[in-house]
N, CA, C and O atoms as CSV, one atom per row, in Angstrom:
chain,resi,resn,atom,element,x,y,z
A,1,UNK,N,N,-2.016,-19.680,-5.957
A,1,UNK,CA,C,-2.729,-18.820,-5.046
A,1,UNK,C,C,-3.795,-18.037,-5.829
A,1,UNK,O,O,-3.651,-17.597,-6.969
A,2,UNK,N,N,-5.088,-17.906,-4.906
A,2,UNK,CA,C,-5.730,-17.128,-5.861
A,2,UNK,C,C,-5.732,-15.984,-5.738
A,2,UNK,O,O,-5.266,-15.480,-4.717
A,3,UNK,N,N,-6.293,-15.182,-6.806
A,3,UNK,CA,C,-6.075,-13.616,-7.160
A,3,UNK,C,C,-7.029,-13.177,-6.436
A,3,UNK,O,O,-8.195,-13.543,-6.587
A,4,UNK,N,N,-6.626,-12.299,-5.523
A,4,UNK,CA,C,-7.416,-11.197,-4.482
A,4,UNK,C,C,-8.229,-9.939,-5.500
A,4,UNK,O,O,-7.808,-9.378,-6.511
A,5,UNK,N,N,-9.556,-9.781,-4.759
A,5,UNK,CA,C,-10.393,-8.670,-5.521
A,5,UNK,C,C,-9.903,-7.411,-5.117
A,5,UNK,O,O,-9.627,-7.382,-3.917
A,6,UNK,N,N,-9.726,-6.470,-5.668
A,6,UNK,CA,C,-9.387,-5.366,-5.315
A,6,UNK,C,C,-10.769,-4.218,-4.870
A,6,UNK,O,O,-11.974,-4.259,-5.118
A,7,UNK,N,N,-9.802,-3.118,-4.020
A,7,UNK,CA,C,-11.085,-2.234,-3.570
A,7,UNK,C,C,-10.145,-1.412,-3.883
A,7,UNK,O,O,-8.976,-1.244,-3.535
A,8,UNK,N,N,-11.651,-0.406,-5.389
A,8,UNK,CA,C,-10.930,1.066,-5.518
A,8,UNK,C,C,-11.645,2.490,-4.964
A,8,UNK,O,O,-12.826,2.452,-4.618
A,9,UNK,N,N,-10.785,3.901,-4.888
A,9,UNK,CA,C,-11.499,4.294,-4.569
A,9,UNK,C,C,-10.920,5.896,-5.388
A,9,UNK,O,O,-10.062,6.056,-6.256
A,10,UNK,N,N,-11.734,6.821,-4.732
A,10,UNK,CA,C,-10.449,7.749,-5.051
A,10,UNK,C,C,-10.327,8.902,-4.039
A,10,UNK,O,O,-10.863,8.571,-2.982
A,11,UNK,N,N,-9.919,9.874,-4.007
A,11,UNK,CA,C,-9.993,10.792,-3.172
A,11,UNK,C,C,-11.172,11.648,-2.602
A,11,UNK,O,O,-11.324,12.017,-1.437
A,12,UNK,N,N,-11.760,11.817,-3.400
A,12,UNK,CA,C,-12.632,12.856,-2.733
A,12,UNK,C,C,-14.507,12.355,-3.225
A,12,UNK,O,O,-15.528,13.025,-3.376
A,13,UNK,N,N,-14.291,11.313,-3.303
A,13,UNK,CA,C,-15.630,10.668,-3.874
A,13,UNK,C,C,-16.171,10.242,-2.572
A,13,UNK,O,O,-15.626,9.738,-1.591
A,14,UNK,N,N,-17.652,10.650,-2.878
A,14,UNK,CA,C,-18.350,9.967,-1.268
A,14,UNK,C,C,-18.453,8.754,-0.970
A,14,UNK,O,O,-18.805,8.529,0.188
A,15,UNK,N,N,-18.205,7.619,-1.837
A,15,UNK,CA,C,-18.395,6.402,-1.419
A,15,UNK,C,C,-16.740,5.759,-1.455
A,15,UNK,O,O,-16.169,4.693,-1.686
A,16,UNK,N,N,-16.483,6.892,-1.142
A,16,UNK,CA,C,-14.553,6.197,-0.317
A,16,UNK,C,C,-14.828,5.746,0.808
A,16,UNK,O,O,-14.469,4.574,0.920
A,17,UNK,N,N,-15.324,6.173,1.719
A,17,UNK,CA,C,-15.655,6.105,2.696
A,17,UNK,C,C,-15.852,4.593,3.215
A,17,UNK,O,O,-15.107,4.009,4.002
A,18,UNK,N,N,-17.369,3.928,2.422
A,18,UNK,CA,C,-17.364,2.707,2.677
A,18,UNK,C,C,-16.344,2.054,1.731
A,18,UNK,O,O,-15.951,0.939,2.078
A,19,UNK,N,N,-15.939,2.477,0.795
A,19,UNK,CA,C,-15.000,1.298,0.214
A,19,UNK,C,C,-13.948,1.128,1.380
A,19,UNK,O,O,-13.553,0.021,1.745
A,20,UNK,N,N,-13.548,2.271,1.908
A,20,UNK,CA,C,-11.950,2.141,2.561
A,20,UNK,C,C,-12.220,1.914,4.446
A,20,UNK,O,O,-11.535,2.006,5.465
A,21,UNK,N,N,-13.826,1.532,4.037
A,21,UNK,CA,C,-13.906,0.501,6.093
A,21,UNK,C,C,-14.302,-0.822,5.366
A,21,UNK,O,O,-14.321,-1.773,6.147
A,22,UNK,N,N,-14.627,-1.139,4.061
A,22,UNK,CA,C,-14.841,-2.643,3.835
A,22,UNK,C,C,-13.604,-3.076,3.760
A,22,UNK,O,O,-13.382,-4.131,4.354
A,23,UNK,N,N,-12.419,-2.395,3.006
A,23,UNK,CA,C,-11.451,-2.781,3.269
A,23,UNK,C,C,-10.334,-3.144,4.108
A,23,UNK,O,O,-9.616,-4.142,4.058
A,24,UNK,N,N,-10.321,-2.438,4.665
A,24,UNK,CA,C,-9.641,-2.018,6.348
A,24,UNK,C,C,-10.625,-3.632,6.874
A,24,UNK,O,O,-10.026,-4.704,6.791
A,25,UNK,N,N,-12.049,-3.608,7.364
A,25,UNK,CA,C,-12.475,-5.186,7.989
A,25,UNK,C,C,-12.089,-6.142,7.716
A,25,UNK,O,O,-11.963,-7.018,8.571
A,26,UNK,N,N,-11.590,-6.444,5.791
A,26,UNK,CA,C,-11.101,-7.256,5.406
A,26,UNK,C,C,-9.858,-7.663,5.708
A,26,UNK,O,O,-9.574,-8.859,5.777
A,27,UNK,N,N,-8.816,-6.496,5.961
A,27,UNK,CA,C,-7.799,-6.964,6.155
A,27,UNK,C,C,-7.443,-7.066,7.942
A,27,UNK,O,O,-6.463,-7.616,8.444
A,28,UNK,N,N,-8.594,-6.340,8.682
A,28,UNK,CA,C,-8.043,-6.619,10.186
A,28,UNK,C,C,-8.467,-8.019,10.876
A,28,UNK,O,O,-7.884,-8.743,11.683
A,29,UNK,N,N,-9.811,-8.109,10.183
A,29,UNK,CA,C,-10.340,-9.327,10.857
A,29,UNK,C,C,-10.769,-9.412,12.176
A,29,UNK,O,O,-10.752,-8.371,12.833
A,30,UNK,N,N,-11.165,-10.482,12.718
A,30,UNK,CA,C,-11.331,-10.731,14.199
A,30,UNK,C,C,-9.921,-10.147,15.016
A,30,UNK,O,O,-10.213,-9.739,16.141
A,31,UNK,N,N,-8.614,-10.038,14.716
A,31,UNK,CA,C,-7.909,-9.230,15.510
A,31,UNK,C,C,-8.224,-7.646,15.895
A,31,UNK,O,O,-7.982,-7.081,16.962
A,32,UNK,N,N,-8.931,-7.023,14.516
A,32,UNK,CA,C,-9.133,-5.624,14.659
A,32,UNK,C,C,-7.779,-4.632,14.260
A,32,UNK,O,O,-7.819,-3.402,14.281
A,33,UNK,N,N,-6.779,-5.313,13.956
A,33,UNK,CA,C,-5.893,-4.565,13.718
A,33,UNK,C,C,-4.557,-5.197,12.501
A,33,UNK,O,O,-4.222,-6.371,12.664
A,34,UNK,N,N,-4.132,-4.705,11.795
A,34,UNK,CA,C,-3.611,-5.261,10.757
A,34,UNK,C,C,-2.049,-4.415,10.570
A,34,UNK,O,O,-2.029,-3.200,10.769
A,35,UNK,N,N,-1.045,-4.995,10.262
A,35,UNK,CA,C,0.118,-3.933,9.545
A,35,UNK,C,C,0.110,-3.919,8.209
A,35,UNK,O,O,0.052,-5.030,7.684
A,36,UNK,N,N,0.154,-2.904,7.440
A,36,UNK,CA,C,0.327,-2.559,6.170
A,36,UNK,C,C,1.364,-1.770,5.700
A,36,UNK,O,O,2.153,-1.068,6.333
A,37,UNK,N,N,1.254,-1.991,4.406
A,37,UNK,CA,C,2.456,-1.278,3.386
A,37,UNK,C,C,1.727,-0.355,2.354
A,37,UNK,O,O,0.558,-0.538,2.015
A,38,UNK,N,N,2.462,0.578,1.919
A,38,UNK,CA,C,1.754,1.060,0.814
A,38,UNK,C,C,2.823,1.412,-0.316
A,38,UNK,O,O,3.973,1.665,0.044
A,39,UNK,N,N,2.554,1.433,-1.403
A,39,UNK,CA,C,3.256,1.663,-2.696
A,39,UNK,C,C,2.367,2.476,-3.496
A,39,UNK,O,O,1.173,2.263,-3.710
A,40,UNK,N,N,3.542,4.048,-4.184
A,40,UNK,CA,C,3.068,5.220,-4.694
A,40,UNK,C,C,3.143,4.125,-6.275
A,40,UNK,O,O,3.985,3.227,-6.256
A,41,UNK,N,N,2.347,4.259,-7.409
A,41,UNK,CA,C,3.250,3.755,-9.057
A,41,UNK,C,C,2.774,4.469,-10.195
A,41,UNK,O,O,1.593,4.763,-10.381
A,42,UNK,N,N,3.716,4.737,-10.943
A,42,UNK,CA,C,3.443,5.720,-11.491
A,42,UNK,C,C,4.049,5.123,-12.629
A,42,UNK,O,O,3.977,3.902,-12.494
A,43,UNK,N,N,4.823,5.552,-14.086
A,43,UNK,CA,C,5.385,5.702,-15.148
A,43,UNK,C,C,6.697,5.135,-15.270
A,43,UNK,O,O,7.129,4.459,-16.203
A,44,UNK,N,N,7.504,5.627,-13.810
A,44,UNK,CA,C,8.848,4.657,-13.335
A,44,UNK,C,C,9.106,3.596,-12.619
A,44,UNK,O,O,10.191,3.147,-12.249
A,45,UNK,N,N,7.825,3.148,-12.412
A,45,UNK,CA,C,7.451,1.934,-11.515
A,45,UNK,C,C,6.669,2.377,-10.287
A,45,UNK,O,O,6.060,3.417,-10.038
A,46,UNK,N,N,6.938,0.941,-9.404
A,46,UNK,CA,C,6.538,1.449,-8.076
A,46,UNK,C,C,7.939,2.197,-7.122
A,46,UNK,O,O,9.146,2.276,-7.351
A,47,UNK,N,N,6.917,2.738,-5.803
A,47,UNK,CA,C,8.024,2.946,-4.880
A,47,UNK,C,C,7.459,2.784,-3.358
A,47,UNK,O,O,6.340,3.069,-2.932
A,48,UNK,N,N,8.584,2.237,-2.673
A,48,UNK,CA,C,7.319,2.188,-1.347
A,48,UNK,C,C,7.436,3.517,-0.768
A,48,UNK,O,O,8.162,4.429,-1.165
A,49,UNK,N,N,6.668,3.517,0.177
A,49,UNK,CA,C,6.110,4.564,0.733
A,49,UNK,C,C,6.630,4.356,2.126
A,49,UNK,O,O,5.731,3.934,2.854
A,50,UNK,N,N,8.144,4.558,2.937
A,50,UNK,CA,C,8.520,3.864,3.815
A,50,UNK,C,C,7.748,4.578,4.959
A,50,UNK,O,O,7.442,3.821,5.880
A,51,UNK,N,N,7.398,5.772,5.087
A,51,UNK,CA,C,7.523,6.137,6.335
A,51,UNK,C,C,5.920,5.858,6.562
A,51,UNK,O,O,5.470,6.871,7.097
A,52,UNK,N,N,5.159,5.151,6.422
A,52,UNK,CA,C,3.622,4.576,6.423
A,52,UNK,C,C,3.992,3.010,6.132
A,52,UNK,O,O,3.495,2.301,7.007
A,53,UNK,N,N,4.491,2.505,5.464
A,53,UNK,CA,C,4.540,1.085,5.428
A,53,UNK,C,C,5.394,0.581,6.691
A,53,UNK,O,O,6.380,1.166,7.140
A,54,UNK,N,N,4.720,-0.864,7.287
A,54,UNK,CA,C,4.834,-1.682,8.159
A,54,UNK,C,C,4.258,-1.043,9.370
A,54,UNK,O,O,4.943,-0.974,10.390
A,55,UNK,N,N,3.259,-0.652,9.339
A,55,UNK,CA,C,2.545,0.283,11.079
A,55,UNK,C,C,1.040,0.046,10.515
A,55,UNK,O,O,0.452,0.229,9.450
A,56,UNK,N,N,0.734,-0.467,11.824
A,56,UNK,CA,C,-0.591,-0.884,11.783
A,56,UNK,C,C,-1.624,-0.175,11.320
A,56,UNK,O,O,-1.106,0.898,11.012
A,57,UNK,N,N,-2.788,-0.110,11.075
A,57,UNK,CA,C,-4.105,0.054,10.869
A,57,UNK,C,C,-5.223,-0.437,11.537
A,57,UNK,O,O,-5.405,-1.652,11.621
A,58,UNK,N,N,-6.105,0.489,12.093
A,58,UNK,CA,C,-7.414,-0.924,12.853
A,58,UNK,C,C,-8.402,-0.779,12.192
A,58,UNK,O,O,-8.525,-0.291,11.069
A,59,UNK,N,N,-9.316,-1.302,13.034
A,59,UNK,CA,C,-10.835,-1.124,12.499
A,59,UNK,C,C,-12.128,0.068,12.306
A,59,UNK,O,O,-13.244,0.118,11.788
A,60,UNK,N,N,-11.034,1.127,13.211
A,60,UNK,CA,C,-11.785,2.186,13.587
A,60,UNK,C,C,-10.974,3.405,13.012
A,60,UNK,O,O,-11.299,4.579,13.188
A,61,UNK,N,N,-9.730,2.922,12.208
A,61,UNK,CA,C,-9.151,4.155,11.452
A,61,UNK,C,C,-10.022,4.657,10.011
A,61,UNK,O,O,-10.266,4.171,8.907
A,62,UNK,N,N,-10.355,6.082,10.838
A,62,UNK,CA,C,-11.230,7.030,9.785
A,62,UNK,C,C,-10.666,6.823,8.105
A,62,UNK,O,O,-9.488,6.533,7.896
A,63,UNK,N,N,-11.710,7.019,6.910
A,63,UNK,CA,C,-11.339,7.088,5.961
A,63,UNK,C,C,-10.364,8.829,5.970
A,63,UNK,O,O,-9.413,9.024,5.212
A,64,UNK,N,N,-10.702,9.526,6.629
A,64,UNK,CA,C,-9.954,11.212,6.536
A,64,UNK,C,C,-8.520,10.751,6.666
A,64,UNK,O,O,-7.618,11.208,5.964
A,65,UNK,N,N,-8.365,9.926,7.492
A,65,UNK,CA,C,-6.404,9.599,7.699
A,65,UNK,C,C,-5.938,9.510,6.738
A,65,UNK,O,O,-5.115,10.266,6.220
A,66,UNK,N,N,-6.496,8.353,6.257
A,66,UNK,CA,C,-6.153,8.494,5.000
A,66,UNK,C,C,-6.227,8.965,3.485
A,66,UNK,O,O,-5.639,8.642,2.453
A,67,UNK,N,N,-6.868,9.554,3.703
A,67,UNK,CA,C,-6.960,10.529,2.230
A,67,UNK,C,C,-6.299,11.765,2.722
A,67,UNK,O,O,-5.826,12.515,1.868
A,68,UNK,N,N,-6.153,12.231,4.541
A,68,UNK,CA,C,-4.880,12.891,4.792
A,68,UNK,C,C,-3.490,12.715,4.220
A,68,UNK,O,O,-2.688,13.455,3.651
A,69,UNK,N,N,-3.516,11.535,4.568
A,69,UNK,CA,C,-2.037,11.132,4.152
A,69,UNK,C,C,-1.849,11.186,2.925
A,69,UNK,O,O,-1.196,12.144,2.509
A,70,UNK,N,N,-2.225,10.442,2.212
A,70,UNK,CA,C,-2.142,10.223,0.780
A,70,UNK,C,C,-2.745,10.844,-0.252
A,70,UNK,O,O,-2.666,10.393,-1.394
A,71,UNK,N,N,-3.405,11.934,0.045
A,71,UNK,CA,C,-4.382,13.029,-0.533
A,71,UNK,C,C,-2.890,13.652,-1.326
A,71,UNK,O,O,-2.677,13.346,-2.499
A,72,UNK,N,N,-1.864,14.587,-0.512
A,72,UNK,CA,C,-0.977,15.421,-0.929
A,72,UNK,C,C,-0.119,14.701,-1.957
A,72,UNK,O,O,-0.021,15.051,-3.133
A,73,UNK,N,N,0.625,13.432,-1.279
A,73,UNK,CA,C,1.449,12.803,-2.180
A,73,UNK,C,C,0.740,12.726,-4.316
A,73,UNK,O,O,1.362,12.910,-5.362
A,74,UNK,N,N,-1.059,12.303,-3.994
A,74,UNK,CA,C,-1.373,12.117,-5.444
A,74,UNK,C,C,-1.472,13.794,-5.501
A,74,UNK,O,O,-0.516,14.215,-6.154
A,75,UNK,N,N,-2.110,14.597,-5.143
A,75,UNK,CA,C,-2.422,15.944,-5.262
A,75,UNK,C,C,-1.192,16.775,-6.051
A,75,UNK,O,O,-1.536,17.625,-6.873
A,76,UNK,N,N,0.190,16.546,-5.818
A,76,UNK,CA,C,1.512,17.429,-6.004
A,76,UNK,C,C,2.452,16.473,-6.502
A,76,UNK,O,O,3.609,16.894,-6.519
A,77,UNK,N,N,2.269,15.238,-6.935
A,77,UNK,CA,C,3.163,14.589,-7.528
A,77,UNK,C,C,2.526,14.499,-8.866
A,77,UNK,O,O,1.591,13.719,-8.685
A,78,UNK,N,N,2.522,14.711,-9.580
A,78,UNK,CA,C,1.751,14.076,-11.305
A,78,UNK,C,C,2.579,13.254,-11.177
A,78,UNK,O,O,1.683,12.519,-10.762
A,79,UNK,N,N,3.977,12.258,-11.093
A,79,UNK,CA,C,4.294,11.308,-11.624
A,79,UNK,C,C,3.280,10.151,-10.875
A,79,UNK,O,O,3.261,9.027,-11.377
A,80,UNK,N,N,2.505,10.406,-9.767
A,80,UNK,CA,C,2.127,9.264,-8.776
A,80,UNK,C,C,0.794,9.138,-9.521
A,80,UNK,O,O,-0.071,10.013,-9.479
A,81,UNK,N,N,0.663,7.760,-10.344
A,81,UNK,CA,C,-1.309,7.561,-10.801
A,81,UNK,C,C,-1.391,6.891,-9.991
A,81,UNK,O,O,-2.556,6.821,-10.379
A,82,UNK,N,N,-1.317,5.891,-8.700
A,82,UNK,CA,C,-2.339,6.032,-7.937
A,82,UNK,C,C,-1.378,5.319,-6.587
A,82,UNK,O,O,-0.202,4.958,-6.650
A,83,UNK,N,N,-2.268,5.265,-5.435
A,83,UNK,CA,C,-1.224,4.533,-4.153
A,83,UNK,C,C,-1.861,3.072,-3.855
A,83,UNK,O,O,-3.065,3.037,-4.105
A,84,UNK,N,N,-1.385,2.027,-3.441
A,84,UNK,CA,C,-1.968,0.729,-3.349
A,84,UNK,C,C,-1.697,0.732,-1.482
A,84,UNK,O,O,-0.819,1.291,-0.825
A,85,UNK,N,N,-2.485,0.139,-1.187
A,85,UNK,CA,C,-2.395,-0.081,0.600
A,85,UNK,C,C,-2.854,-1.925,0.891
A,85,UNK,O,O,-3.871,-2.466,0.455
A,86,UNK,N,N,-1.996,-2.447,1.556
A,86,UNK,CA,C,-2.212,-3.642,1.727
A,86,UNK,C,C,-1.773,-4.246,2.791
A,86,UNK,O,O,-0.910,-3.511,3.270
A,87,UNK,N,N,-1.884,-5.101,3.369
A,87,UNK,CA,C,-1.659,-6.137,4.179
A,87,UNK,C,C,-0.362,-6.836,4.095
A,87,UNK,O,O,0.033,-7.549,3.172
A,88,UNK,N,N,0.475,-6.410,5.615
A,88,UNK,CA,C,2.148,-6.977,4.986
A,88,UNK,C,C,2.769,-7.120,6.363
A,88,UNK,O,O,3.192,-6.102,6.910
A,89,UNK,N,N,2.890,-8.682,7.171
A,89,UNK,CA,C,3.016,-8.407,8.580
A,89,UNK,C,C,4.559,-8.665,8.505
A,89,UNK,O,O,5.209,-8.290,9.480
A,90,UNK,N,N,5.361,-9.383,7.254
A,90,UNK,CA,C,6.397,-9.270,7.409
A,90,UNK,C,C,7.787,-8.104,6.849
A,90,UNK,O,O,8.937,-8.406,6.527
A,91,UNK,N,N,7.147,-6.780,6.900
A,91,UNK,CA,C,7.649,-6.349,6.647
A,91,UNK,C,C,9.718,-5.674,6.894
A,91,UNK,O,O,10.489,-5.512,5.948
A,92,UNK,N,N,9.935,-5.525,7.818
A,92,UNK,CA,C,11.410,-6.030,8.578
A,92,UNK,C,C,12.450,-6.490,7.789
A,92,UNK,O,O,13.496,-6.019,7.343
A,93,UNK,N,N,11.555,-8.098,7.723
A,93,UNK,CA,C,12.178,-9.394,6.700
A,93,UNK,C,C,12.056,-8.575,5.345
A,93,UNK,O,O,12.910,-8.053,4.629
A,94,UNK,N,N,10.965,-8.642,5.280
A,94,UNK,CA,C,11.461,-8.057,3.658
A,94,UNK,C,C,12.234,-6.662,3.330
A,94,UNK,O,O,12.632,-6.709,2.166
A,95,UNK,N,N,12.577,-5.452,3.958
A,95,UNK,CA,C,13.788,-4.446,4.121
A,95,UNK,C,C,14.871,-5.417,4.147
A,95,UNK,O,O,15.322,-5.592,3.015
A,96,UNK,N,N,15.462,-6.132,5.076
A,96,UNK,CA,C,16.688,-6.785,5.016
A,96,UNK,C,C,16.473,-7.673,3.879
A,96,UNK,O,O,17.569,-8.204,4.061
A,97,UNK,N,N,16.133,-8.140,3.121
A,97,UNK,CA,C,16.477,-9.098,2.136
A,97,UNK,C,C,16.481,-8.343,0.980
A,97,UNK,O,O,17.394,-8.581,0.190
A,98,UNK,N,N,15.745,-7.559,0.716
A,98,UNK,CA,C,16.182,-6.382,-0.682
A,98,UNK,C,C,17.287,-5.645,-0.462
A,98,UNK,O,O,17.928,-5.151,-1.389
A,99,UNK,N,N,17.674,-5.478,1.069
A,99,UNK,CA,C,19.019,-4.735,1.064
A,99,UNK,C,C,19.852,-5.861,0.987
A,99,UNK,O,O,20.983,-5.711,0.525
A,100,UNK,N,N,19.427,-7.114,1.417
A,100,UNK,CA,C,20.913,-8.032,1.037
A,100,UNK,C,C,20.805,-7.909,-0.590
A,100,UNK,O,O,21.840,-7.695,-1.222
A,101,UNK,N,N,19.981,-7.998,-1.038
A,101,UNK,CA,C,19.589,-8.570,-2.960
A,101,UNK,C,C,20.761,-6.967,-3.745
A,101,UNK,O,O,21.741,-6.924,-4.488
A,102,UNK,N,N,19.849,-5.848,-2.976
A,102,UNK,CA,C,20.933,-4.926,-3.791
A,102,UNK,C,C,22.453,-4.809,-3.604
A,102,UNK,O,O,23.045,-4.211,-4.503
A,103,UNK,N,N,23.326,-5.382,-2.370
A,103,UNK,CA,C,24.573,-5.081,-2.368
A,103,UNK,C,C,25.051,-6.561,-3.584
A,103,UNK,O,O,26.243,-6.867,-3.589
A,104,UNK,N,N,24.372,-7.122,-4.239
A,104,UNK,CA,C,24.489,-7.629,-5.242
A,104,UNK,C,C,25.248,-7.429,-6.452
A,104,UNK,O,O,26.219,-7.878,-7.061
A,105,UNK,N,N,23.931,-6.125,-6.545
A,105,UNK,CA,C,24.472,-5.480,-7.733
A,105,UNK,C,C,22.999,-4.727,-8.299
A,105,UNK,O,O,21.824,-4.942,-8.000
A,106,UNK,N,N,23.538,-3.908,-9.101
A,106,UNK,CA,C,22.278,-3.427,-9.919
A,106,UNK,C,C,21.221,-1.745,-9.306
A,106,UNK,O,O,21.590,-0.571,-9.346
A,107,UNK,N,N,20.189,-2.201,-8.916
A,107,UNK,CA,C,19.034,-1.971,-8.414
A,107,UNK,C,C,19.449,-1.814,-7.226
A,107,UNK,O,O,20.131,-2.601,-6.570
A,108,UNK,N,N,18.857,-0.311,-6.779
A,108,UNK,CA,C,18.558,-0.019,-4.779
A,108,UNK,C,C,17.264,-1.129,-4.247
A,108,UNK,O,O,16.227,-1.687,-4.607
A,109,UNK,N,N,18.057,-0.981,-3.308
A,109,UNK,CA,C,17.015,-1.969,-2.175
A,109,UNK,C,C,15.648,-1.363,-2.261
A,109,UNK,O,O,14.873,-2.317,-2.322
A,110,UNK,N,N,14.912,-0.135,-2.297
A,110,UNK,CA,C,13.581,-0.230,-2.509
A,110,UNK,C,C,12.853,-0.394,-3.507
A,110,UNK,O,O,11.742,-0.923,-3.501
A,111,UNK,N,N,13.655,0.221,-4.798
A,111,UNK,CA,C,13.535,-0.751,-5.911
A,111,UNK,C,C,12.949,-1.994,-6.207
A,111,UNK,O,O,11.923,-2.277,-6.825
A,112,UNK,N,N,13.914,-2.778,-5.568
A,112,UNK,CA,C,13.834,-4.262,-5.428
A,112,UNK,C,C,12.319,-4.587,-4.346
A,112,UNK,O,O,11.256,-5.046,-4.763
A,113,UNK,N,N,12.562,-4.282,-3.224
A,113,UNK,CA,C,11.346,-4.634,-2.413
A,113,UNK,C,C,9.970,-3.894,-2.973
A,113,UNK,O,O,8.848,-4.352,-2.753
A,114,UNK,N,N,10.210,-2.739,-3.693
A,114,UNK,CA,C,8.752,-2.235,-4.609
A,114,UNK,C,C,8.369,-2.888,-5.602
A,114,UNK,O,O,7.165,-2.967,-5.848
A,115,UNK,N,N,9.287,-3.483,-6.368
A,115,UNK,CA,C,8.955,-4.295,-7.150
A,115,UNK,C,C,8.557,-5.977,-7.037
A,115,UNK,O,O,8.265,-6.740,-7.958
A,116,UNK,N,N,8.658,-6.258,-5.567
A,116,UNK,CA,C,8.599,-7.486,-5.493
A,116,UNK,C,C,7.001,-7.477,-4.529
A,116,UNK,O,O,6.224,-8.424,-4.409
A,117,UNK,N,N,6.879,-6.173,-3.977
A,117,UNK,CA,C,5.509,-5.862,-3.873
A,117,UNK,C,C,4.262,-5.910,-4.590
A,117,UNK,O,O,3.189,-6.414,-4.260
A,118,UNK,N,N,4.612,-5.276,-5.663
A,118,UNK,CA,C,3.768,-4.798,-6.912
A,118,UNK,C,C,3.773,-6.371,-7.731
A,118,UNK,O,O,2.709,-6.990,-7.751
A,119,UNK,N,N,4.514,-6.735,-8.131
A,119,UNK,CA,C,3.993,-8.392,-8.073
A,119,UNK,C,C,3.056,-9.225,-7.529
A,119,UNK,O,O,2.112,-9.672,-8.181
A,120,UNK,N,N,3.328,-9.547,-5.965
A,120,UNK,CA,C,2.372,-9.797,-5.364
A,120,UNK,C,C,1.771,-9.185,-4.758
A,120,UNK,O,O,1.573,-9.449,-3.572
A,121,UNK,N,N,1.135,-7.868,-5.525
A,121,UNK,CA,C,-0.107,-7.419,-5.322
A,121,UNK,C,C,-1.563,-8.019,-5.592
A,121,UNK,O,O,-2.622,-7.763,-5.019
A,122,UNK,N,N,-1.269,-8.959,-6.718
A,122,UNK,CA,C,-2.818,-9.375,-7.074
A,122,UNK,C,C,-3.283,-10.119,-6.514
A,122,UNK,O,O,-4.494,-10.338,-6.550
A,123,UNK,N,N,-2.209,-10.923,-5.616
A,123,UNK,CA,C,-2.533,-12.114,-4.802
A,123,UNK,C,C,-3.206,-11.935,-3.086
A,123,UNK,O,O,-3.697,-12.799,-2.359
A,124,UNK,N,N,-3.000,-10.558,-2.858
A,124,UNK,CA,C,-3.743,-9.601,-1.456
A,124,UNK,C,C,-4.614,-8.812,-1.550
A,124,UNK,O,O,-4.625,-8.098,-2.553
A,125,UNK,N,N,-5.691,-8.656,-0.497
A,125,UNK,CA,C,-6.403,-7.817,-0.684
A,125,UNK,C,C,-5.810,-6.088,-0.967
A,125,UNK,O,O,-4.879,-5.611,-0.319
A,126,UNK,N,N,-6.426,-5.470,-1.851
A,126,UNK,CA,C,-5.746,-4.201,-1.544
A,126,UNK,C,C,-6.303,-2.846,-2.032
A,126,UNK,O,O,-7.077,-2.837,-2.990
A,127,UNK,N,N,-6.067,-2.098,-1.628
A,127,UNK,CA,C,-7.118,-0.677,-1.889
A,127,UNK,C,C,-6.033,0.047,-2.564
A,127,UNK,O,O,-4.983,0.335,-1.990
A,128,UNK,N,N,-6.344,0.395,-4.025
A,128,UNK,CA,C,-6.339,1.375,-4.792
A,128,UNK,C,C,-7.269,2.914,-4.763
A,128,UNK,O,O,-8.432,3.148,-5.090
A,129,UNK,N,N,-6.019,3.926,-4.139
A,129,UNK,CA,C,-6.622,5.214,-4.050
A,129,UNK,C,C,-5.948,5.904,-5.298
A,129,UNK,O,O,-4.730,5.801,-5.448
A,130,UNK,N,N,-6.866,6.731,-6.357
A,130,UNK,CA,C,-6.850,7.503,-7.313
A,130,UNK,C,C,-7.221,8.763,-7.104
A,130,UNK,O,O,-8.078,9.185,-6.328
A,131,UNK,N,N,-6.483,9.377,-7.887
A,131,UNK,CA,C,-7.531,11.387,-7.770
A,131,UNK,C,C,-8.671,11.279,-7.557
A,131,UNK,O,O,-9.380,12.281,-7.464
């Protein structure tokens, strides 16, 4: 598979703006609307970000939402260097299969599904937001 280009941006820079509607078009497409995931990563890995991952996004969601949202998390966490946002329609499936993987052994289930994210990250389009 080939390796997806990434779109970065950061918080409070004026050309977030268009980075984070070229991105958003890319991933809604002719539907106009897309579900995504996002992952905080920092020093201890990744982590998902459950209560924003698997809920849609459209074409007309403001760049402010999101640098709402995700403004505070980088703002008051120093462990978080930066949040990734991407394209993920099966998300569901993938909660139940990291929770089957962790009653295994080892590793918590988001663990497991953050890390199996952050893997195939390079292979999706995806927007990197920084300070």
């Amino acid at each position: 598979m080939a390796k997806a280009e990434p779109y970065h941006c950061t918080l409070d820079a004026p050309e977030s703006e268009d980075v984070f509607r070229r991105f958003v078009d890319s991933i809604c497409g002719e539907a106009g609307h897309a579900r995504h995931a996002a992952l905080a990563v920092g020093p201890e890995g990744p982590r998902c970000l459950l209560q924003n991952s698997g809920r849609c996004i459209d074409t007309g969601t403001p760049w402010r939402m999101a640098r709402d949202t995700y403004g505070p998390l980088l703002r008051f966490d120093d462990a978080v260097e930066w949040v990734a946002l991407f394209p993920l329609d099966d998300w569901q499936m993938r909660c139940d299969a990291a929770l089957s993987a962790s009653l295994d052994g080892g590793a918590s289930w988001s663990r497991l599904l953050a890390e199996e994210l952050l893997a195939e990250l390079p292979l999706v389009p995806h927007l990197i937001i920084r300070r």
